[in-house]
SEKOL-636561 format. One record per atom (N, C-alpha, C): residue in three letters; atom name; x, y, z negated. Coordinates in pm, whole numbers, plus 32768, in hexadecimal, padded with zeros to 4 digits. Each point is the difference from the previous one (the first is absolute). Layout:
N
+---------+-------+------+------+------+
! residuo ! atomo !   px !   py !   pz !
+---------+-------+------+------+------+
!     ALA !    CA !    X !    Y !    Z !
...
+---------+-------+------+------+------+
END
This chain:
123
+---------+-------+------+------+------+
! residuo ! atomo !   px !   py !   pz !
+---------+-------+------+------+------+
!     UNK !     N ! CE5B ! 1854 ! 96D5 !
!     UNK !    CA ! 8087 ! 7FCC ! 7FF8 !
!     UNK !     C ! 8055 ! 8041 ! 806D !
!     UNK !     N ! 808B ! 8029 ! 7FB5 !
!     UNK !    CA ! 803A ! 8025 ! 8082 !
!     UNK !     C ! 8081 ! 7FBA ! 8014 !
!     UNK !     N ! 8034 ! 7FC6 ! 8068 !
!     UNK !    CA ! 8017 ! 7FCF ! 803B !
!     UNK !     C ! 80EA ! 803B ! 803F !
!     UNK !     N ! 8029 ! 7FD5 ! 7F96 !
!     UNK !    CA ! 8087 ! 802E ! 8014 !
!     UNK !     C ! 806A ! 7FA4 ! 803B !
!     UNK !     N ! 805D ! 7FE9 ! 8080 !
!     UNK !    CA ! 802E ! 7FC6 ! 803E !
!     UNK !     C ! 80C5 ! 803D ! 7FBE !
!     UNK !     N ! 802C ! 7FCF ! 7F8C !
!     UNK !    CA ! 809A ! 8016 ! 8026 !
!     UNK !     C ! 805B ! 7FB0 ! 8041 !
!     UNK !     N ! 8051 ! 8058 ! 8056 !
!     UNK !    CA ! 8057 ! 7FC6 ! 8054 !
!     UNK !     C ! 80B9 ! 7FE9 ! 7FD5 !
!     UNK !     N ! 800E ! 7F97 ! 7FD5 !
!     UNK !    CA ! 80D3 ! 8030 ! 7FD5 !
!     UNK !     C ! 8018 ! 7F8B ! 7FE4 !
!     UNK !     N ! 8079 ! 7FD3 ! 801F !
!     UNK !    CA ! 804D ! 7FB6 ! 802F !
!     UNK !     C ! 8026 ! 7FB0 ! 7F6B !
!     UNK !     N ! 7FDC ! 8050 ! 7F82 !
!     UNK !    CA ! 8038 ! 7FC5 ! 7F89 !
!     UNK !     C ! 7F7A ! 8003 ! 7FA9 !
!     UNK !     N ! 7FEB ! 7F71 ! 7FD9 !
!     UNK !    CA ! 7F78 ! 7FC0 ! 7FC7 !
!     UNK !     C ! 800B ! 8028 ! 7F8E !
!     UNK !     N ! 8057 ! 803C ! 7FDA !
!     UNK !    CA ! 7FF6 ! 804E ! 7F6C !
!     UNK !     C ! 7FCA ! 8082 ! 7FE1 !
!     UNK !     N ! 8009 ! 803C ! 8058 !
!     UNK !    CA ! 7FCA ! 806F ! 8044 !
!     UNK !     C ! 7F64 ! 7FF1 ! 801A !
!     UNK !     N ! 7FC6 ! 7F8A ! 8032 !
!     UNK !    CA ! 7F86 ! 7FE5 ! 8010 !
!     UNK !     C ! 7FB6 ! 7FF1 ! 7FAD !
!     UNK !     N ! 804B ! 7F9D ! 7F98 !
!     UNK !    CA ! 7FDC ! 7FD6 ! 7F8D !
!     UNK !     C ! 7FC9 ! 805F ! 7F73 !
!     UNK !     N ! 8057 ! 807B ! 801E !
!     UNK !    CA ! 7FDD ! 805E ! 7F8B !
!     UNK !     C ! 7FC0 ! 803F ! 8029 !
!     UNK !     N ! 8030 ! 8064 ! 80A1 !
!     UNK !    CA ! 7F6E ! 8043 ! 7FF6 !
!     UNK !     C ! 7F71 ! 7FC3 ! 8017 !
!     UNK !     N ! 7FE1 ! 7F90 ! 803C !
!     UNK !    CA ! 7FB5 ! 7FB6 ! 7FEC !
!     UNK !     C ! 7FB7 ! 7FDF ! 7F6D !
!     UNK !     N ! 8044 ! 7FD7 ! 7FA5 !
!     UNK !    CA ! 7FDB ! 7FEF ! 7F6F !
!     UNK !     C ! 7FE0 ! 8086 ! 7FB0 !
!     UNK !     N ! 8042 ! 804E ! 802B !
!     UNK !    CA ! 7FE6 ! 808B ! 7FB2 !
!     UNK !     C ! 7F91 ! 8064 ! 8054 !
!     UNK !     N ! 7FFC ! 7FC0 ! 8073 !
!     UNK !    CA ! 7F8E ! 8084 ! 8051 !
!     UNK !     C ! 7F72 ! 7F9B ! 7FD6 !
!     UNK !     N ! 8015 ! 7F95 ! 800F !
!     UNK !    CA ! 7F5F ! 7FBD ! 7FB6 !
!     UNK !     C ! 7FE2 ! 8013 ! 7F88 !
!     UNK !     N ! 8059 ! 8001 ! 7FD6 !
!     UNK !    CA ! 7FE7 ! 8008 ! 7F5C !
!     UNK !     C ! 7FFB ! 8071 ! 7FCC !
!     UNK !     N ! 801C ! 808C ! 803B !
!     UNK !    CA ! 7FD8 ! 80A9 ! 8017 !
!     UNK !     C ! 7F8B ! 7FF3 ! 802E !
!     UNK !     N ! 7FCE ! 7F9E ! 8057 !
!     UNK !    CA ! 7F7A ! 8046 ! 8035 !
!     UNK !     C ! 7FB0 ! 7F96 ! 803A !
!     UNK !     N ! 7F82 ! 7F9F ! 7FD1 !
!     UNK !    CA ! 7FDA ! 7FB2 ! 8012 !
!     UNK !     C ! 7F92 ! 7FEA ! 8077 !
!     UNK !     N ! 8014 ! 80A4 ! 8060 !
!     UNK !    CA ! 7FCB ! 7FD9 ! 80A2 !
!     UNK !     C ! 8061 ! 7FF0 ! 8055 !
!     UNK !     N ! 8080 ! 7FD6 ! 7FC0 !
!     UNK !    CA ! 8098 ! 7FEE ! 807B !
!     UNK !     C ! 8008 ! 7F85 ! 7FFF !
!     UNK !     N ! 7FFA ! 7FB1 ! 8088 !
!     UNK !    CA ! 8013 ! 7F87 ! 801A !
!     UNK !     C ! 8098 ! 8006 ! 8053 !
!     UNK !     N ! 8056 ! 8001 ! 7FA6 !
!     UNK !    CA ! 808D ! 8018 ! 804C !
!     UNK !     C ! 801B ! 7F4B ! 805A !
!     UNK !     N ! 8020 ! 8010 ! 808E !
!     UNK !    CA ! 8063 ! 7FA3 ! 801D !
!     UNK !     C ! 809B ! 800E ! 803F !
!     UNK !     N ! 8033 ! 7F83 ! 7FE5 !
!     UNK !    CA ! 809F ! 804A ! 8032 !
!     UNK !     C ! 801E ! 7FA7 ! 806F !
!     UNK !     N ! 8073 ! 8029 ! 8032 !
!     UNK !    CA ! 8019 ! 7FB5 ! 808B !
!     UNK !     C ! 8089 ! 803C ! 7FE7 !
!     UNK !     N ! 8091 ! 7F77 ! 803B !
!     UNK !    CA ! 8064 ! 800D ! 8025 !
!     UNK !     C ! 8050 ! 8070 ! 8074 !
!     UNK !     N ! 7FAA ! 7FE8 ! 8052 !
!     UNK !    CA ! 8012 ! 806A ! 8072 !
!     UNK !     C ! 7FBB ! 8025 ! 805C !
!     UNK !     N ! 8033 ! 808B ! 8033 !
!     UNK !    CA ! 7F90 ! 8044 ! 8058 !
!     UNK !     C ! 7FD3 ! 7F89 ! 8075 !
!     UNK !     N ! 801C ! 7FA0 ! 803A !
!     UNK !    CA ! 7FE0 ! 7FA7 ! 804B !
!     UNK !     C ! 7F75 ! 7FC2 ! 7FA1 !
!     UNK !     N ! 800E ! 7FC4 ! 7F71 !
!     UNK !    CA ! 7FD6 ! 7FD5 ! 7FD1 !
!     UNK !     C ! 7F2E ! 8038 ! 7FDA !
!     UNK !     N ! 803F ! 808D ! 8007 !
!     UNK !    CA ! 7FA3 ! 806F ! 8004 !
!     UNK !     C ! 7FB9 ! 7FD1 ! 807C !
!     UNK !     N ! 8056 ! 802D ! 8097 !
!     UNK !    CA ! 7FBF ! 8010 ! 806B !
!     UNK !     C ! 7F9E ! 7F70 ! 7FFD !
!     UNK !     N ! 8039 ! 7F85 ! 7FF6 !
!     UNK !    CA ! 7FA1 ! 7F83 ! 8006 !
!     UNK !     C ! 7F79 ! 8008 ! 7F9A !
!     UNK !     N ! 8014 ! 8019 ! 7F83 !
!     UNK !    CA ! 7F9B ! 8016 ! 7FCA !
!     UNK !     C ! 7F89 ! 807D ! 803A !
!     UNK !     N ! 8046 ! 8073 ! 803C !
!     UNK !    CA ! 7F7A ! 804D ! 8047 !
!     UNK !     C ! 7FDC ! 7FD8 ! 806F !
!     UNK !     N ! 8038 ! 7F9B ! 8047 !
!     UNK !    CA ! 7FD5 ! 7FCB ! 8078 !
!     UNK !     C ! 7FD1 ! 7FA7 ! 7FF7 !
!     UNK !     N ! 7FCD ! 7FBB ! 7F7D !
!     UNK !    CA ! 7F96 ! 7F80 ! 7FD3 !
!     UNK !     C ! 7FB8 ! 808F ! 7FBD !
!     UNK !     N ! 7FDC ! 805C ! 7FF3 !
!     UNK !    CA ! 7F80 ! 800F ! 7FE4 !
!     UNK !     C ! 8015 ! 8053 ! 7F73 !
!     UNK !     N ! 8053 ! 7FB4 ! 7FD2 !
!     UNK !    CA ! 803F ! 803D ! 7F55 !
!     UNK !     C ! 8027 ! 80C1 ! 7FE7 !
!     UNK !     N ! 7FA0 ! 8052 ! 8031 !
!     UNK !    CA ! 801F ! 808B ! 8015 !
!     UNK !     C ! 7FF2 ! 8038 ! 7F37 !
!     UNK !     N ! 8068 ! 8033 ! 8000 !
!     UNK !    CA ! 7FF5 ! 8040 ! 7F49 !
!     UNK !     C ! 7FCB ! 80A8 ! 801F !
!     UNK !     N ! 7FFE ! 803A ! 7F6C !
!     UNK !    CA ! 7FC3 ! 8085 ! 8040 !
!     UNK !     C ! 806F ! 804C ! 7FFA !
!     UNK !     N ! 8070 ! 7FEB ! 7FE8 !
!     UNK !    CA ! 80B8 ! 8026 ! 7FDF !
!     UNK !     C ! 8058 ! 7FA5 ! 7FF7 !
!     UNK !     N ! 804F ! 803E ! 8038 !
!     UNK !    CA ! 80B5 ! 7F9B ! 7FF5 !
!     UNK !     C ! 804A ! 804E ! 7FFA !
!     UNK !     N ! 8024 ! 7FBE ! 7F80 !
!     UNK !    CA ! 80AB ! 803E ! 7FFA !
!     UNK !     C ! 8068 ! 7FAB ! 8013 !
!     UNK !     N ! 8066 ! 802A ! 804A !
!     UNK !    CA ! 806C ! 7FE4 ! 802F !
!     UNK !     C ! 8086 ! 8023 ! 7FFC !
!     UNK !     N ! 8052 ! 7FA0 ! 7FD0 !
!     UNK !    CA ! 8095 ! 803C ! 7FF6 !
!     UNK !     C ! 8015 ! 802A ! 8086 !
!     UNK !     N ! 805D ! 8056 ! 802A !
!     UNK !    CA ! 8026 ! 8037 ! 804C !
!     UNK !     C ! 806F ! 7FB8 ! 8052 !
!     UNK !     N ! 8084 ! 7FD4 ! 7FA8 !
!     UNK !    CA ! 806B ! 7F9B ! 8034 !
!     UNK !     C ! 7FBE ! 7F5A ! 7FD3 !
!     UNK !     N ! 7FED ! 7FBC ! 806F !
!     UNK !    CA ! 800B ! 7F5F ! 7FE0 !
!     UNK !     C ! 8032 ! 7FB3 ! 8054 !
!     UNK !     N ! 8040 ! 7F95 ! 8018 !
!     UNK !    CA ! 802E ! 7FDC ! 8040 !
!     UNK !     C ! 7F61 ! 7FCC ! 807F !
!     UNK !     N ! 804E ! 8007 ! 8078 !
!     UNK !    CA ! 7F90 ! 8003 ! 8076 !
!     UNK !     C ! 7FE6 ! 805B ! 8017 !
!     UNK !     N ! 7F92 ! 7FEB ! 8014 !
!     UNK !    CA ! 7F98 ! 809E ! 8021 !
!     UNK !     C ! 8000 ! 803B ! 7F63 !
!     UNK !     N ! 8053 ! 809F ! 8053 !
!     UNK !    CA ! 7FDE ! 8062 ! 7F71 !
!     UNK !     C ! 7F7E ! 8045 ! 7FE3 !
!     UNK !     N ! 7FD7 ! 801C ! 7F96 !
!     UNK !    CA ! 7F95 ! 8066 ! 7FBC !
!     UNK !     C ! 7FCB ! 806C ! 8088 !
!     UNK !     N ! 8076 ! 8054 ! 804D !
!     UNK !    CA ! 7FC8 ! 8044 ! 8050 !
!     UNK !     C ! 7FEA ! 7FB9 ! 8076 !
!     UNK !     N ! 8042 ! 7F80 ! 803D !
!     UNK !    CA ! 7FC6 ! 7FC0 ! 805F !
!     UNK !     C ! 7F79 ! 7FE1 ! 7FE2 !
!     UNK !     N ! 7FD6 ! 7FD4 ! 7FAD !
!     UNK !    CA ! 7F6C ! 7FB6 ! 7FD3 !
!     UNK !     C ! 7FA6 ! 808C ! 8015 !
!     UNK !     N ! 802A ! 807C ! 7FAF !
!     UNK !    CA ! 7F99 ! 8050 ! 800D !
!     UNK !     C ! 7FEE ! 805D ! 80B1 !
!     UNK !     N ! 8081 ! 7FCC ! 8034 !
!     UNK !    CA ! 7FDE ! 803A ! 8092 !
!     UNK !     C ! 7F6F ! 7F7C ! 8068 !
!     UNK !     N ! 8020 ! 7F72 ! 7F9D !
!     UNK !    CA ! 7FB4 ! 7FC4 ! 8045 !
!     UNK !     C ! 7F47 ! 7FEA ! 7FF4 !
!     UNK !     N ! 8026 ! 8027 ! 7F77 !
!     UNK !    CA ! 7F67 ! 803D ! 7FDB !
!     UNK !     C ! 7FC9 ! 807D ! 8043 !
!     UNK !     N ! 8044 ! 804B ! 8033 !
!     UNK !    CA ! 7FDE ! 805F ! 8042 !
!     UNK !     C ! 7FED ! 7FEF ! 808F !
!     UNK !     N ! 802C ! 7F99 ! 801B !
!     UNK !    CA ! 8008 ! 7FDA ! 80C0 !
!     UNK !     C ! 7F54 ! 7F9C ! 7FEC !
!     UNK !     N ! 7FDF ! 7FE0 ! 7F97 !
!     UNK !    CA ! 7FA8 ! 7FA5 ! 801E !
!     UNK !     C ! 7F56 ! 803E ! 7FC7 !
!     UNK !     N ! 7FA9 ! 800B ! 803F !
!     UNK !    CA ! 7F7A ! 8068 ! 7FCB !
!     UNK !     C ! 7FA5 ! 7FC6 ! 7F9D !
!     UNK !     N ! 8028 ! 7F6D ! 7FC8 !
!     UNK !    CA ! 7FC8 ! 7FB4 ! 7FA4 !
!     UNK !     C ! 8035 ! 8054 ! 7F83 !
!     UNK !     N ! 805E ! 8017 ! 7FF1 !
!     UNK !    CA ! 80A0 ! 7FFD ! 7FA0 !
!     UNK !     C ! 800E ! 809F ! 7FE6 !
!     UNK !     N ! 7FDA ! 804E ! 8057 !
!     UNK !    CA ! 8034 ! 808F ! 7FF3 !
!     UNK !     C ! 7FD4 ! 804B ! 7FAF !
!     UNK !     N ! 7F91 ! 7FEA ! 7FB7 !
!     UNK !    CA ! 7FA0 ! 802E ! 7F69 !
!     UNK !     C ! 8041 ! 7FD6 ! 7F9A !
!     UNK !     N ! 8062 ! 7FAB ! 7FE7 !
!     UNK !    CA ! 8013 ! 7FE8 ! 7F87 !
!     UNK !     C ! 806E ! 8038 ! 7FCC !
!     UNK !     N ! 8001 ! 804B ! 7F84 !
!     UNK !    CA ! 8087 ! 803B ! 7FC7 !
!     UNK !     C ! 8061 ! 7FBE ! 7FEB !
!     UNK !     N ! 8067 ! 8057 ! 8002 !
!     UNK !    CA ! 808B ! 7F94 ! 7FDB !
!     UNK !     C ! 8053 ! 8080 ! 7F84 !
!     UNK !     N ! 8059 ! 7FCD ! 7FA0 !
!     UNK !    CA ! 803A ! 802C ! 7FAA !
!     UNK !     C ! 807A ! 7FC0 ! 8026 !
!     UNK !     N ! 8092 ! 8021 ! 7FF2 !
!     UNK !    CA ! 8061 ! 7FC2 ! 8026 !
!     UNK !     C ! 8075 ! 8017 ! 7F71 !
!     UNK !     N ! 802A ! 7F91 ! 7FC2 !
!     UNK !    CA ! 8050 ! 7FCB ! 7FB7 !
!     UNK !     C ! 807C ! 8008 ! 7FE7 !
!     UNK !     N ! 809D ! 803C ! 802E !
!     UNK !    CA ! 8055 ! 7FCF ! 7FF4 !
!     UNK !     C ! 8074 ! 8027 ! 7F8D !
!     UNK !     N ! 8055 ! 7FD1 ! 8012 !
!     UNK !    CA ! 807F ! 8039 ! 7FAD !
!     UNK !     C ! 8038 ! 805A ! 8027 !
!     UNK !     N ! 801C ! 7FEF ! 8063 !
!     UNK !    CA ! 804D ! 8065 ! 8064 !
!     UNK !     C ! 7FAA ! 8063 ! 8020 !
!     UNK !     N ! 8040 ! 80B1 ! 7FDD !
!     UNK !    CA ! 7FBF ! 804B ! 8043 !
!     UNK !     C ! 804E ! 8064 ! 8069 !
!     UNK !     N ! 7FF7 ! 7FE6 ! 807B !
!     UNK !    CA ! 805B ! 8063 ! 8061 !
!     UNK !     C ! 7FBA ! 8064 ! 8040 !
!     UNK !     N ! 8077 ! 8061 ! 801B !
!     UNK !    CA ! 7F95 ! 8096 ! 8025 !
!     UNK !     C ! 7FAF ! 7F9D ! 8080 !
!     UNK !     N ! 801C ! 7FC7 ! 804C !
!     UNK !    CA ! 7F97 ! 7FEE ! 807F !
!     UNK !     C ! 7F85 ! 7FCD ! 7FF8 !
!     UNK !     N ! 8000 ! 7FBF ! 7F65 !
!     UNK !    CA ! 7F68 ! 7FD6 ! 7FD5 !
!     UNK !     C ! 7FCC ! 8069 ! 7FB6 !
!     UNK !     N ! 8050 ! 8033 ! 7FD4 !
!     UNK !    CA ! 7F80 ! 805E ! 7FA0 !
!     UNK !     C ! 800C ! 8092 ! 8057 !
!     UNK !     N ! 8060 ! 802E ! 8065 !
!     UNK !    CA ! 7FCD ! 8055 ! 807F !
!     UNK !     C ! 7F9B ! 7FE4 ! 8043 !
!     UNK !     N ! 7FCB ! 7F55 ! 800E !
!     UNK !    CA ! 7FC5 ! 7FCC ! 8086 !
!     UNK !     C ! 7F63 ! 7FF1 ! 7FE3 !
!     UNK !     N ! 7FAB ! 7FF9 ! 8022 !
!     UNK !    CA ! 7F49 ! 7FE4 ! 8014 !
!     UNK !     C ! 8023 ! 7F90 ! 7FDB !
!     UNK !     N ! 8041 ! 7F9D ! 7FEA !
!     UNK !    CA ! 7FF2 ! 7F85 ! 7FE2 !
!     UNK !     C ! 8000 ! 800E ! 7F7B !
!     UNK !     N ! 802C ! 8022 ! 7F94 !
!     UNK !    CA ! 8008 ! 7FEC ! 7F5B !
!     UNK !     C ! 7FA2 ! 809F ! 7FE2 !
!     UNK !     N ! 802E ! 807E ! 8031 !
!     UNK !    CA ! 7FA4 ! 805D ! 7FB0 !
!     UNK !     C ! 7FDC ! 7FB8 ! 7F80 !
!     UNK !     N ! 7F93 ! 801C ! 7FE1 !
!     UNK !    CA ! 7F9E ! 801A ! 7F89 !
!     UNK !     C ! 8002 ! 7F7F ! 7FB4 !
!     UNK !     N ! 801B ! 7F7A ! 8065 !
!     UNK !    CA ! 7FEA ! 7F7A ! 8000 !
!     UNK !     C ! 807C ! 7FCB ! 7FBD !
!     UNK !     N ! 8057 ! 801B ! 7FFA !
!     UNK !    CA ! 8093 ! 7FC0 ! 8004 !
!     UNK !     C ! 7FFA ! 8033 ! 7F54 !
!     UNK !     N ! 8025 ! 7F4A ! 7FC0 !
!     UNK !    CA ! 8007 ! 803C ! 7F59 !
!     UNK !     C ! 8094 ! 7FAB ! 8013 !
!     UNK !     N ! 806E ! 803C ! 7F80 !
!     UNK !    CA ! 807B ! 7FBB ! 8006 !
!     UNK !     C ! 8028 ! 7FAF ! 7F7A !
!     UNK !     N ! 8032 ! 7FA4 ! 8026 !
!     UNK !    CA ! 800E ! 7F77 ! 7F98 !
!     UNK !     C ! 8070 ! 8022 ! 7F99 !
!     UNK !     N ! 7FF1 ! 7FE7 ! 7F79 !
!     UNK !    CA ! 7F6E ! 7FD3 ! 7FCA !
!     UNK !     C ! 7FAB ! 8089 ! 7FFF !
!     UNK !     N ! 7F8E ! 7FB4 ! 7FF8 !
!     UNK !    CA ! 7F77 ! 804F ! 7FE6 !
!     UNK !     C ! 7FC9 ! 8020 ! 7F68 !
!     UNK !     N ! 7FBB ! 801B ! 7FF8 !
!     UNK !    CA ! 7F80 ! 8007 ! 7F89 !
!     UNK !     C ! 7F86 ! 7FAB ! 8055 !
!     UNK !     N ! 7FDB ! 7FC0 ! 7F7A !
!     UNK !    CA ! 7F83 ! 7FC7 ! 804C !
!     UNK !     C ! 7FD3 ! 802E ! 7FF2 !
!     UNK !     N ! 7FC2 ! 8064 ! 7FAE !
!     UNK !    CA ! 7F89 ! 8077 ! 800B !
!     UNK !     C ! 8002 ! 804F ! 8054 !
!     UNK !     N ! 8080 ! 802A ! 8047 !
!     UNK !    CA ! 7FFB ! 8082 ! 804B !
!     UNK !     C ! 7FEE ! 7F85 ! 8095 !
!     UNK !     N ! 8011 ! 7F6A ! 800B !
!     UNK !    CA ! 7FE0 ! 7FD8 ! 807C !
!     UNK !     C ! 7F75 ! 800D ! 7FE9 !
!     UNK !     N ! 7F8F ! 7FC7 ! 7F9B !
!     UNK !    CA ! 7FA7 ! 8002 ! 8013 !
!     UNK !     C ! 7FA7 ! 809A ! 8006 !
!     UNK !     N ! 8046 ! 8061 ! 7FCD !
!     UNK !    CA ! 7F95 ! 806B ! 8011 !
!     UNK !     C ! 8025 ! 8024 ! 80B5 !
!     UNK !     N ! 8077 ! 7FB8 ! 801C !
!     UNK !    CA ! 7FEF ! 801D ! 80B0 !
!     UNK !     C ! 7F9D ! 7FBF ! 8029 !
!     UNK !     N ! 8002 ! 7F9F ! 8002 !
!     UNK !    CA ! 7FCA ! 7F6E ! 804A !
!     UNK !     C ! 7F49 ! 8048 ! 7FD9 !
!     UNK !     N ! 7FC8 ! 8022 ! 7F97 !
!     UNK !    CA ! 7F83 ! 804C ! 7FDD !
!     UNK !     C ! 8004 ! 8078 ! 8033 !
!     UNK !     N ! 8074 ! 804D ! 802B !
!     UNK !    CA ! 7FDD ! 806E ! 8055 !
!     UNK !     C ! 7FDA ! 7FE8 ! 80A6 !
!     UNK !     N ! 804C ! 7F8C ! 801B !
!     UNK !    CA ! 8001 ! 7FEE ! 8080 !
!     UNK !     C ! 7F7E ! 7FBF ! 8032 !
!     UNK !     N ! 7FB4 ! 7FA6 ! 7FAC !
!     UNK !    CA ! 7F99 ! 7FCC ! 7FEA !
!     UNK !     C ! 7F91 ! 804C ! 8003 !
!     UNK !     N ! 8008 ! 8081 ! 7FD3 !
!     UNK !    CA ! 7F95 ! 807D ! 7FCE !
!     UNK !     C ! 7FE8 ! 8008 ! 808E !
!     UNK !     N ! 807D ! 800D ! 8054 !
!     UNK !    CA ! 7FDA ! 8068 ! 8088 !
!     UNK !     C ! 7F8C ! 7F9A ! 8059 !
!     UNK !     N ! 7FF8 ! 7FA9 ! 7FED !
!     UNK !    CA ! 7FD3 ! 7F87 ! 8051 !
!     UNK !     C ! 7F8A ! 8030 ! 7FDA !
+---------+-------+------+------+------+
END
């Protein structure tokens, strides 16, 4: 089973890719969470996924705050992140933060999941 953490601010958003990435592929145990805070509490009880994706803009802590804090912490720093948003500005898709990772809204759910299985492969 693998183990998918999405992060965004709109439960509708959770809701589908959630319903459509389980129902593509019956070793994805997708969960969702409101916000990157919401994230951080769940990996700090223990709750580690083997990926998260994350919108990028949410209110609070944004998409790239969360993934700078996964990186400050050596529990947290193995796990991939894919980043979500609507918005695409040259400084994210210039920056190490979105590269390869950064898909823009809307998506395909096939083309999220053949990421989310590529990113998975490297592991």
């Amino acid at each position: 089973m693998k183990k998918i953490m999405i992060v965004d601010d709109e439960p509708d958003q959770i809701f589908t890719a959630k319903t459509i990435l389980e129902n593509l592929d019956e070793e994805f145990e997708v969960v969702g969470v409101g916000s990157a805070e919401q994230c951080l509490e769940m990996l700090n009880n223990g709750d580690v996924p083997d990926i998260i994706i994350s919108e990028t803009r949410m209110q609070g802590m944004t998409g790239r705050e969360l993934s700078d804090k996964l990186k400050e912490n050596p529990a947290w720093q193995h796990i991939p992140m894919l980043f979500l948003t609507v918005w695409k500005d040259k400084f994210e898709a210039d920056s190490d933060f979105s590269g390869n990772n950064h898909i823009e809204k809307p998506f395909d759910m096939m083309n999220l999941k053949t990421r989310i299985d590529t990113v998975l492969k490297k592991d």
